[in-house]
C-alpha positions as CSV (number, residue, x, y, z in Angstrom):
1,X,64.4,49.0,-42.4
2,X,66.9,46.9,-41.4
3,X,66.8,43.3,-40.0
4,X,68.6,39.9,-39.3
5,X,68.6,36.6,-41.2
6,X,66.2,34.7,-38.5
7,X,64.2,38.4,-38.2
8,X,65.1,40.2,-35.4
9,X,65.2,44.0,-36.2
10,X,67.4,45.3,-33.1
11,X,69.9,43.8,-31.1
12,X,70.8,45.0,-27.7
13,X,67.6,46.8,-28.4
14,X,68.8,49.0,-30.9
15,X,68.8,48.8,-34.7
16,X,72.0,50.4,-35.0
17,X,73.6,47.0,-34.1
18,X,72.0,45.3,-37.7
19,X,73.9,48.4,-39.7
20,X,76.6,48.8,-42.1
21,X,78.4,50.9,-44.6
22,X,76.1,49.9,-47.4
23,X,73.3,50.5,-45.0
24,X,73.7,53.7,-44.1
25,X,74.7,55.0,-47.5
26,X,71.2,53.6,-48.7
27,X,69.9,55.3,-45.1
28,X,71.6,58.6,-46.1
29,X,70.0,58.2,-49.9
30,X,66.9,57.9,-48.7
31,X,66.6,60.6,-46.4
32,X,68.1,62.7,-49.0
33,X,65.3,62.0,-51.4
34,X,62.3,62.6,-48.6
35,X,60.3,65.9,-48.2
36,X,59.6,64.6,-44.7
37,X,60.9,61.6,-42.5
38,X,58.4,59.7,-40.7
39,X,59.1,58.1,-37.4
40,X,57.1,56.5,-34.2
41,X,57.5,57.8,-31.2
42,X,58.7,54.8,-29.6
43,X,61.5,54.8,-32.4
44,X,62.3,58.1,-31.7
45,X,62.7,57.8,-28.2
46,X,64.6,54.7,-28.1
47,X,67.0,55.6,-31.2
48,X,67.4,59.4,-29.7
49,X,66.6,61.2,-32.7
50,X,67.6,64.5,-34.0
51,X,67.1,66.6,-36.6
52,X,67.8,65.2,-40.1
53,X,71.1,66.0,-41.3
54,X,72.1,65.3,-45.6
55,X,75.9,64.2,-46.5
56,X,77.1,67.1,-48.5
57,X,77.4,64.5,-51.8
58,X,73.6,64.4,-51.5
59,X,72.9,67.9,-50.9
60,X,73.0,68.8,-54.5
61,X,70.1,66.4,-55.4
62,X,68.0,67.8,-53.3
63,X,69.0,71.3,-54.7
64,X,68.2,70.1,-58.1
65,X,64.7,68.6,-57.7
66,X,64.0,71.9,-55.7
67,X,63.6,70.1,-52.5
68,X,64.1,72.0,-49.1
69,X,67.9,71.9,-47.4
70,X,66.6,69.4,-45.0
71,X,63.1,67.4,-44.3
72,X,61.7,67.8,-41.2
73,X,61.0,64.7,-38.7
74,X,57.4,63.7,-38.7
75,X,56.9,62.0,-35.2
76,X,53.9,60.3,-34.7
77,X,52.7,60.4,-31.0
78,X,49.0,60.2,-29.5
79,X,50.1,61.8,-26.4
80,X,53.0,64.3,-27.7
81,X,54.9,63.1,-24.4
82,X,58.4,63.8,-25.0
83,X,61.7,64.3,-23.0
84,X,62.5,67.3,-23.0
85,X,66.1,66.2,-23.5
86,X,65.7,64.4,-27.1
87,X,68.1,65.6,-29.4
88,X,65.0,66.7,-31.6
89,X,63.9,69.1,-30.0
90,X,67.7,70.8,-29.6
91,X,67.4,74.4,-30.4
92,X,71.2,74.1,-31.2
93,X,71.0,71.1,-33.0
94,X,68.0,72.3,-35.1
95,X,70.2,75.4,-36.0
96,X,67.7,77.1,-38.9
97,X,66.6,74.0,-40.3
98,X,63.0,72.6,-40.2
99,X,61.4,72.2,-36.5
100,X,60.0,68.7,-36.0
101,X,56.3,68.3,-36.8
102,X,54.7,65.9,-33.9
103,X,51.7,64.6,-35.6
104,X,49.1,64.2,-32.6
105,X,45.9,64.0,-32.1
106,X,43.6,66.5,-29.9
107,X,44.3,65.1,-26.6
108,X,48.1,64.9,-27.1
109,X,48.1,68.4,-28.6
110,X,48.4,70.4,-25.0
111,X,51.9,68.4,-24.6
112,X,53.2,69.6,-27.6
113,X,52.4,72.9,-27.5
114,X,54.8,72.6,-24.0
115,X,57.5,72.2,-26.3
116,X,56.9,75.8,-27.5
117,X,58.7,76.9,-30.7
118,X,60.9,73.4,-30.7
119,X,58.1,71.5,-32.7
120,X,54.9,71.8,-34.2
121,X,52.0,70.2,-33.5
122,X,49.7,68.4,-36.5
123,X,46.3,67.7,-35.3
124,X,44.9,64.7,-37.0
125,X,41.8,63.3,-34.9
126,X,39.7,64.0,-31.8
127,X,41.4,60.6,-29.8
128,X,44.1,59.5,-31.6
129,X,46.3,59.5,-34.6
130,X,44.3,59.6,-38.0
131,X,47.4,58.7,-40.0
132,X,45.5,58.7,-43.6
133,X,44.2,62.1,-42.7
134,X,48.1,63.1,-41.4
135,X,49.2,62.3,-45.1
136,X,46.9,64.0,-47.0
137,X,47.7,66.9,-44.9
138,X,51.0,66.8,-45.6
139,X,50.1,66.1,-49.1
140,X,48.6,69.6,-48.7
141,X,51.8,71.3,-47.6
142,X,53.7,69.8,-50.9
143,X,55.1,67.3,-49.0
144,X,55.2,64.4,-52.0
145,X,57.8,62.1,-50.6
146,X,57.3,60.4,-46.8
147,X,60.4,58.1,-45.8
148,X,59.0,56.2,-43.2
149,X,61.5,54.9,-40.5
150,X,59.4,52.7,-38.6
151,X,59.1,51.4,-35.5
152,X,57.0,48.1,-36.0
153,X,54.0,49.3,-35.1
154,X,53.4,52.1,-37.5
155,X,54.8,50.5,-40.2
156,X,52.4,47.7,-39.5
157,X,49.4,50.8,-38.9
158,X,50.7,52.0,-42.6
159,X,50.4,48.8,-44.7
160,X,47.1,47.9,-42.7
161,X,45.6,51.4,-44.0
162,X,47.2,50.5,-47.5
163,X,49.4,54.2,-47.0
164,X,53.5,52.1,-48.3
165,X,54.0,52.5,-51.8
166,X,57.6,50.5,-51.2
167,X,59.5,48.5,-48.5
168,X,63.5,49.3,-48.5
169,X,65.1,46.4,-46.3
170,X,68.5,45.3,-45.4
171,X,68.9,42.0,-44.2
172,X,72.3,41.9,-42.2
173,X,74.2,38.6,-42.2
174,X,73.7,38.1,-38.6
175,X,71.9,35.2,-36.3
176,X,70.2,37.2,-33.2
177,X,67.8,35.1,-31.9
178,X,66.0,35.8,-28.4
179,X,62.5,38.0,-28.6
180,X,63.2,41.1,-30.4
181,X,60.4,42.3,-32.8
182,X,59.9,42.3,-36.3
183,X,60.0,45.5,-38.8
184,X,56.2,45.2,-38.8
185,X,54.3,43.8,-36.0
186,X,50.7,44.7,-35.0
187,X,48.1,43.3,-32.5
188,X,46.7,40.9,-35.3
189,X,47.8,39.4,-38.9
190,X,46.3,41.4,-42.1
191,X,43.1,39.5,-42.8
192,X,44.6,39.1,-46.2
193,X,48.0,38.8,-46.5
194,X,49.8,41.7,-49.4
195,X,51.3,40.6,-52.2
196,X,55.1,42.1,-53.2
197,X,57.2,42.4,-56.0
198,X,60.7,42.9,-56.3
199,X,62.3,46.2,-57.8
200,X,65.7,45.8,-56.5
201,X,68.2,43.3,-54.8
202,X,72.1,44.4,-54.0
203,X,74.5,42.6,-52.5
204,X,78.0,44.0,-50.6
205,X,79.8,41.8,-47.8
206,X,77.4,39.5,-47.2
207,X,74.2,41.8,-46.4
208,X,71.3,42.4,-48.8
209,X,69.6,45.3,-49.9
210,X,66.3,44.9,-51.7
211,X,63.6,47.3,-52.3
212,X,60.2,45.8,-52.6
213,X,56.7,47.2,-54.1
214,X,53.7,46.3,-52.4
215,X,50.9,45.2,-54.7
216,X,47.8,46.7,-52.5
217,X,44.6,45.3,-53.9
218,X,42.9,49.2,-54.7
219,X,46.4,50.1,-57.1
């Protein structure tokens, strides 16, 4: 995640705004290390995603450790409503690499199925989105490593369910102000608040790059 000094994670309503070059090379190492990326729907609507694609430098990890080519997009929508013109679901774009998997529940899974061959659908609960069940069946699949790219409110649905191992944020050296969101925001604070510790902090032209644990009270 990336946000400003004052807390704003977009500006101009996009996140791309808050980026740099040491951003992106951390975005690029992280989705090199994933088996799967994770992503809202709102997020990947707004950001127009498409498939995931690996820097050829970063390739070779992922060779070594066995990984897959490329990690499929997770995208986790209650009503698989799409689009049909998102990148994602680009049969061109996709090329022979993983289709997305939209991780639904049974009243959204009729919409996805529309999509046809482009996607996949991952039925996790009757009414909505079980996301504990969705990781333990990707678990399933050998899917170890889930990079979660937000937006706010599944990343505040995933620390609320006690699902984050880590936080990975950049905070750009930029004032925003106005109303944009936070990089997690739900309908109501955590009854207890979750401790973190510090792994990592970097610094390059001002921004910082820290990679936080979060101490869950069940580790």
């Amino acid at each position: 995640m990336v946000a400003s000094v004052d807390g704003s994670m977009t500006v101009n309503g996009r996140s791309g705004g808050m980026s740099n070059e040491g951003d992106r090379r951390i975005f690029h190492v992280l989705r090199s290390m994933a088996d799967t990326i994770l992503v809202g729907a709102g997020t990947a609507r707004a950001e127009r995603y498409g498939p995931a694609r690996i820097p050829g430098d970063l390739s070779a990890s992922r060779a070594r450790r066995n990984q897959n080519p490329l990690p499929p997009i997770a995208v986790v929508s209650r009503s698989g409503v799409f689009d049909d013109d998102l990148p994602l679901f680009n049969p061109d774009l996709i090329g022979d690499g993983p289709v997305p998997i939209i991780i639904t529940c049974t009243d959204g899974e009729a919409n996805v199925q529309r999509l046809g061959s482009r996607a996949e659908a991952m039925v996790t609960g009757d009414t909505d989105v079980d996301l504990a069940r969705a990781m333990t069946m990707l678990a399933e699949r050998g899917i170890g490593v889930v990079v979660s790219e937000g937006g706010p409110m599944l990343n505040a649905s995933m620390v609320q369910l006690g699902l984050l191992d880590e936080l990975c944020l950049t905070v750009s050296p930029l004032t925003v102000a106005g109303s944009a969101g936070r990089i997690i925001s739900g309908p109501s604070e955590l009854a207890t608040p979750i401790p973190m510790e510090l792994a990592h902090l970097l610094e390059m032209d001002g921004a910082l790059y820290t990679r936080w644990r979060f101490t869950h009270p069940t580790a």
